[in-house]
C-alpha positions as CSV (number, residue, x, y, z in Angstrom):
1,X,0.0,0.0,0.0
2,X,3.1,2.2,1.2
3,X,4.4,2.4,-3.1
4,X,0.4,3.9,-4.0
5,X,0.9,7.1,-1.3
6,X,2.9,9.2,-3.8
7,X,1.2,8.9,-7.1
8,X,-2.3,9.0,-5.1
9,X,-1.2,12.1,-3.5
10,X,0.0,13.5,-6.7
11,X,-3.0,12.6,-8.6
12,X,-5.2,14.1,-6.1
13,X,-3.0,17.3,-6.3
14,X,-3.2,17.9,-9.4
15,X,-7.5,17.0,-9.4
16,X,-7.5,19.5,-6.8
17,X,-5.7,22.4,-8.3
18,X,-7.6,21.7,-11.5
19,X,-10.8,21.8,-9.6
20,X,-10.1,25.2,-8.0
21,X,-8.8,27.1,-10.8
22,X,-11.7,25.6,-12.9
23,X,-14.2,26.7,-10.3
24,X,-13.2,29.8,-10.0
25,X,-12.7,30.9,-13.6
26,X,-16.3,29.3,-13.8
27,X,-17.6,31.1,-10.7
28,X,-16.3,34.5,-11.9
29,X,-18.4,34.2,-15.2
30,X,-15.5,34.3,-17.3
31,X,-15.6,33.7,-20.3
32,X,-19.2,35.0,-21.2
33,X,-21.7,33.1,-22.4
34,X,-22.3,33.7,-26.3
35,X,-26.2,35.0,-25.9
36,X,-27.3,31.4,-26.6
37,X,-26.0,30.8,-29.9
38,X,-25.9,27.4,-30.8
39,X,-22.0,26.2,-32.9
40,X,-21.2,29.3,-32.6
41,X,-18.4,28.0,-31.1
42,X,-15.8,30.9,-29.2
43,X,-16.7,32.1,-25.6
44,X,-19.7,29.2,-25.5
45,X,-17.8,26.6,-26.6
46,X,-14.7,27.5,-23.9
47,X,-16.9,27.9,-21.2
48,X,-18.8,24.2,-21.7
49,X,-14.8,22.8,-22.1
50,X,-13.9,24.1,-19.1
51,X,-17.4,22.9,-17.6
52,X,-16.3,19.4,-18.5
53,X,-12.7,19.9,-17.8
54,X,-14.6,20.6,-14.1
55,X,-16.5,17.8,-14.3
56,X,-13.9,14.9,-15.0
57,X,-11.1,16.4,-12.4
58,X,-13.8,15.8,-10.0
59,X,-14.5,12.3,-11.4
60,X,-10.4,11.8,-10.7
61,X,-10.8,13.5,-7.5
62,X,-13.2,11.3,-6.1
63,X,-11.8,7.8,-6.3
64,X,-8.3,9.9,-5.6
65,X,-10.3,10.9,-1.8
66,X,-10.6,7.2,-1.2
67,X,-7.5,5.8,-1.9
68,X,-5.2,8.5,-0.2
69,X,-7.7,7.8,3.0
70,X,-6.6,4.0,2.6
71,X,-3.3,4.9,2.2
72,X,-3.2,6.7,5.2
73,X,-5.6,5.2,7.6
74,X,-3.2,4.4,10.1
75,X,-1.6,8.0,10.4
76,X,-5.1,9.4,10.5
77,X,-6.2,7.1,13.2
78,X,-3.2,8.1,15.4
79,X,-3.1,12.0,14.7
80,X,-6.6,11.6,16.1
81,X,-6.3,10.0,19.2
82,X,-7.1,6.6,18.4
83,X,-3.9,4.5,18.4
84,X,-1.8,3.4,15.7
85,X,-3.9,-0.2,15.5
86,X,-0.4,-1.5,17.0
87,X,-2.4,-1.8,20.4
88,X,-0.8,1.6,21.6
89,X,-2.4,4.7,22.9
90,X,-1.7,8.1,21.6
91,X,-0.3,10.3,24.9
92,X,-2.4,13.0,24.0
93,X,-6.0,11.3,24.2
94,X,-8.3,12.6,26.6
95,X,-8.6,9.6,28.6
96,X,-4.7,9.6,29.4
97,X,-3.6,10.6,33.3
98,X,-1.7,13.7,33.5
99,X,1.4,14.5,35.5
100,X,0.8,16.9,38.6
């Protein structure tokens, strides 16, 4: 599982980046819509690419979410105060006895 981390991580980088420029070029109305002209092509035809561009970095994204949780279901476990699944506690849980 440990040889997946990097190109997971990297794939969901680059899902993620492309998601957030894409949403915000897309949020910001740029580029205008053509008035509804159908094959006109230009400014219409760019703004349904990067709608689709959108569309399949979020498709990528997605499976991307679930491996990289997978991957790193044992660090998330312990950074939250659950153990490692070695049987050992994490020092800073709650239910640990603190020094006076």
């Amino acid at each position: 599982m440990y040889r997946w981390k990097r190109p997971v991580a990297l794939v969901l980088l680059a899902a993620t980046l492309v998601l957030a420029v894409t949403g915000v070029w897309l949020w910001l109305g740029y580029p205008p819509g053509s008035g509804g002209g159908y094959g006109r092509g230009g400014a219409s035809s760019m703004r349904h690419t990067l709608r689709d561009i959108h569309l399949y970095a979020s498709w990528a994204a997605m499976p991307a979410t679930v491996l990289h949780i997978a991957c790193n279901w044992r660090a998330m476990l312990r950074h939250l105060g659950f153990g490692g699944g070695d049987g050992t506690r994490n020092p800073a849980s709650p239910d640990t006895p603190r020094r006076r």
